[in-house]
C-alpha positions as CSV (number, residue, x, y, z in Angstrom):
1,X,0.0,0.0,0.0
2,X,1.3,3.2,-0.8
3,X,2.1,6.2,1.7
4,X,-0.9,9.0,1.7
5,X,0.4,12.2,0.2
6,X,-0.3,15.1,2.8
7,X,-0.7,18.3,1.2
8,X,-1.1,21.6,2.6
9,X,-5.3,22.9,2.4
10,X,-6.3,26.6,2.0
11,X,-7.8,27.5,5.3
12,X,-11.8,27.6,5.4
13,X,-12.0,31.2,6.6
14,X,-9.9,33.6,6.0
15,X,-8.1,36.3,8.2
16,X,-10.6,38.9,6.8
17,X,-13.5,37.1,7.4
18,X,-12.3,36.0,10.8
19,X,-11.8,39.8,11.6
20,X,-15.2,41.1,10.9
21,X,-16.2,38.5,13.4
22,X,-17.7,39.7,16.5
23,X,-14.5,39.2,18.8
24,X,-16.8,37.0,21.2
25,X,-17.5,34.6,18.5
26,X,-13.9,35.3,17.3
27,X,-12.8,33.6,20.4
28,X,-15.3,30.8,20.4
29,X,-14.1,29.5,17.2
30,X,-10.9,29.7,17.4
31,X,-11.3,27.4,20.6
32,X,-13.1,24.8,18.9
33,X,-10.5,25.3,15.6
34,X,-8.1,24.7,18.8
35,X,-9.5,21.5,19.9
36,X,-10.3,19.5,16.7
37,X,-6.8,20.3,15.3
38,X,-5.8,18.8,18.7
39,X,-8.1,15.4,18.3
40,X,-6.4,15.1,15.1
41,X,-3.1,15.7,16.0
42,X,-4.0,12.9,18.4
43,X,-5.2,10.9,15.9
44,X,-2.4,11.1,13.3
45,X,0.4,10.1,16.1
46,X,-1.7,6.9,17.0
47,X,-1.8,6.3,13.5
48,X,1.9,7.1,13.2
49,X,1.1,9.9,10.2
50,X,2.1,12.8,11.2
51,X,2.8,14.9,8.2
């Protein structure tokens, strides 16, 4: 089986779009961007995968 080729994704939402945010919400998501990128992180060393 052949090694899965990682490439690098354009982000979903963009630093503008962040910005006009209300800076509540701003926060919010960026702590559940936080915590998913985490679980995966997670994920990838159990799988021995890390990019």
């Amino acid at each position: 089986m052949s090694d899965i080729q990682w490439m690098s994704l354009p982000r979903p939402i963009t630093a503008e779009q962040l910005a006009s945010l209300p800076p509540e919400f701003q926060t919010l998501l960026r702590a559940v961007i936080e915590y998913y990128e985490g679980r995966i992180a997670d994920f990838e060393s159990r799988l021995g995968k890390t990019p």
